[in-house]
C-alpha positions in Angstrom: 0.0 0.0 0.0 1.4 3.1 -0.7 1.0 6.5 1.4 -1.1 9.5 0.3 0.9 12.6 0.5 -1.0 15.5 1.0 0.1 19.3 1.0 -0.2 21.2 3.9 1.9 23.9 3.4 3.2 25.6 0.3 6.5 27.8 -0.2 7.7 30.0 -2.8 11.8 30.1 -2.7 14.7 31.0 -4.5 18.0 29.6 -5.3 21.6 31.8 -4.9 20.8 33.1 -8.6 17.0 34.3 -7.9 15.2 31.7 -9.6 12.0 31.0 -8.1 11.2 27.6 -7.2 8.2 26.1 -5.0 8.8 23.6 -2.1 5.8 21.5 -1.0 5.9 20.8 3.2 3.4 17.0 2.7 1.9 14.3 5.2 0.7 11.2 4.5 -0.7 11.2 8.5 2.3 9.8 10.3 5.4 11.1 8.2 6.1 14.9 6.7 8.7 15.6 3.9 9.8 18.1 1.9 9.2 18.4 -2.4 9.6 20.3 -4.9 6.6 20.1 -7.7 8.4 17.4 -9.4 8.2 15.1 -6.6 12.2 15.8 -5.9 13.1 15.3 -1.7 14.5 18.1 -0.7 16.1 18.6 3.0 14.7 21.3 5.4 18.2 23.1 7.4 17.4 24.3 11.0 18.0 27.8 9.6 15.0 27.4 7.7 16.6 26.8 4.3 16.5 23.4 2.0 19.0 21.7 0.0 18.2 19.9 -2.9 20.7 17.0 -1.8 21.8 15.5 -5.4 23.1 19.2 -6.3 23.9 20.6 -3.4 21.3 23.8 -4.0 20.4 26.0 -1.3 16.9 27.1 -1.3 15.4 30.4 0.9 11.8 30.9 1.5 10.5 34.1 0.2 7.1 33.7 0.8 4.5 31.0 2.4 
């Protein structure tokens, strides 16, 4: 069976060269994770940043 991720929260950030890209906070009831739209994992930093982990890009919310 597999889980059903839903959105709960939606953020609009940018990479170090301005480009806008949206990160996707989802719960399937028991587990959150981060996404982009593409269904890429991305990895939330305590400092409130992400990291696209197979590129190494650093990610800053500019608006929820």
């Amino acid at each position: 069976m597999s889980a059903e991720w839903i959105n709960i929260q939606i953020m609009e950030c940018e990479d170090v060269v301005g480009r806008a890209v949206t990160v996707f906070r989802q719960s399937d009831g028991t587990h959150q994770r981060y996404v982009l739209g593409n269904g890429r994992k991305v990895e939330a930093n305590a400092d409130g940043t992400f990291v696209i982990p197979e590129s190494a890009t650093e990610l800053r919310v500019m608006g929820i």
